[in-house]
C-alpha positions, 0 to 999 in steps of 0.5 A: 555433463561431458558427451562421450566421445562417440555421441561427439563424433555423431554431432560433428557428423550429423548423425545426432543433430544439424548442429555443425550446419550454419542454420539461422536460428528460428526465434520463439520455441520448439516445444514448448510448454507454455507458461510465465515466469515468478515476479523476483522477490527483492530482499533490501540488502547489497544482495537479493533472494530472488524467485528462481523463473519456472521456466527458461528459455534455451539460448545459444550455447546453453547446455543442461548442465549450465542451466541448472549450475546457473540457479543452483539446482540439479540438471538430472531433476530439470532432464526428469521433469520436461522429458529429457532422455539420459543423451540430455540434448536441448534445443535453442528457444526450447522453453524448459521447466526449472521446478513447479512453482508455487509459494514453495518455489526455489530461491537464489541469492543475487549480489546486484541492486538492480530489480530483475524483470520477469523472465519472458517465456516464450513458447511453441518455437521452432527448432534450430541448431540442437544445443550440444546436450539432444531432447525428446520432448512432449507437449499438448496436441492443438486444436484449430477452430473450424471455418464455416466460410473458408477464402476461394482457391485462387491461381498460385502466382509465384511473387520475385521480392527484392530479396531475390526470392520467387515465393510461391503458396505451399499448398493450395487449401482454403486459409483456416487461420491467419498470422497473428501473435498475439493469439501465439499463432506465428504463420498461417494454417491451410486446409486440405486432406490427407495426401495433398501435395506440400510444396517449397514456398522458395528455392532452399536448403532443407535444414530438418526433416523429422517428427522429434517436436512432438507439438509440430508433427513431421516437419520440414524447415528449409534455409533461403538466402537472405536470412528467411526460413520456412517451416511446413508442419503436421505433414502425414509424409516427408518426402525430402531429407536434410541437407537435400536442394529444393527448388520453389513449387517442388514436392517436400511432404504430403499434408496431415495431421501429425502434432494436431487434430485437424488436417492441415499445413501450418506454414511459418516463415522466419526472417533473421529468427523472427516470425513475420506475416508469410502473408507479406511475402506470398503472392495474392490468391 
């Protein structure tokens, strides 16, 4: 579906979204449902039938519109069933229900004699650049198990890596939860009460300040040189706005609960789009 020409002219503004920015694109999802996709089914002929995935991942590029063309259905039925106001934004890595599934699923026929691989969805992402369609989404609040013995306080000691980086702790709470994919958790979670200080782990660039990710709360990512990017969620207050210079160690948000049940800072660190361990960049406690 064609923007107006205003709603054009806010995105080239960025007053709709960050989307003129050259933001590296964080990998994973924003918000956001989890799920798996249907196993094609192959019709043995020169074309297929083919199970349409329950889900699909929002690529680069993709808007609304394309997707449900893609699969032959209709792109005000995918708006409807994940959410989606009449503006029709997406976000790049968003994770959007195509139909319910079930026996009754929709089908397409494909002209290709190669077996589909089922579709990997992923989940829980990160916003990046909003695709030029905008999106409000809503996804089940998290829980974070409680830790009886939480790690010792110990001095924040800024780490220079040979990415020319000085990376520091954000916050200077016991580590309720470690990085580990397996389990879907793509940072570390840090306790602490409501009101303390959340601080830039780096010199950057803020590149969003905002609560539209339901699942993250008010969330700040900030772009370093180098291909990183650091994502501090559930904050309680945001303090810096995009486009603004951070500096490391500097004030960006107070410490909440937004998105989540439990005071905490989730903090994520994305290298080239890809999560990776923050543990291997900050510096021993």
């Amino acid at each position: 579906m064609q923007l107006s020409t205003q709603k054009q002219a806010d995105i080239a503004t960025g007053k709709c979204s960050i989307s003129t920015r050259n933001v590296i694109m964080c990998s994973a999802t924003v918000l956001l449902m989890a799920g798996c996709a249907s196993k094609p089914v192959v019709n043995p002929s020169q074309s297929r039938l083919i199970v349409i995935p329950q889900y699909y991942t929002v690529k680069a590029g993709d808007t609304l519109s394309q997707i449900a063309a893609r699969y032959n259905l209709d792109y005000r039925e995918i708006a409807r069933i994940n959410n989606i106001d009449s503006s029709y934004t997406i976000y790049t890595n968003q994770s959007l229900r195509l139909h319910s599934g079930g026996k009754d699923a929709p089908r397409i026929q494909v002209r290709t004699s190669a077996t589909p691989a089922p579709v990997a969805i992923q989940s829980r992402s990160l916003p990046t650049q909003p695709v030029r369609t905008t999106a409000q989404t809503s996804t089940p609040v998290r829980t974070v198990p409680s830790v009886t013995t939480p790690p010792p306080i110990l001095p924040n000691t800024p780490a220079t890596l040979p990415s020319g980086l000085t990376w520091q702790w954000p916050a200077s709470g016991p580590v309720l939860q470690q990085f580990e994919l397996a389990r879907d958790i793509k940072g570390i979670r840090i306790g602490g009460n409501t009101g303390d200080p959340v601080r830039a782990a780096a010199e950057g660039e803020v590149v969003y300040a905002s609560d539209r990710l339901t699942e993250y709360g008010n969330l700040v990512l900030i772009r370093h040189i180098s291909g990183y990017v650091t994502a501090y969620a559930h904050n309680s207050k945001i303090i810096v706005k995009e486009t603004d210079r951070v500096k490391a160690g500097q004030k960006i948000a107070e410490m909440g609960s937004s998105g989540t049940t439990q005071t905490m800072l989730e903090f994520q660190v994305r290298l080239n789009g890809k999560p990776i361990n923050p543990a291997s960049l900050l510096p021993a406690r």
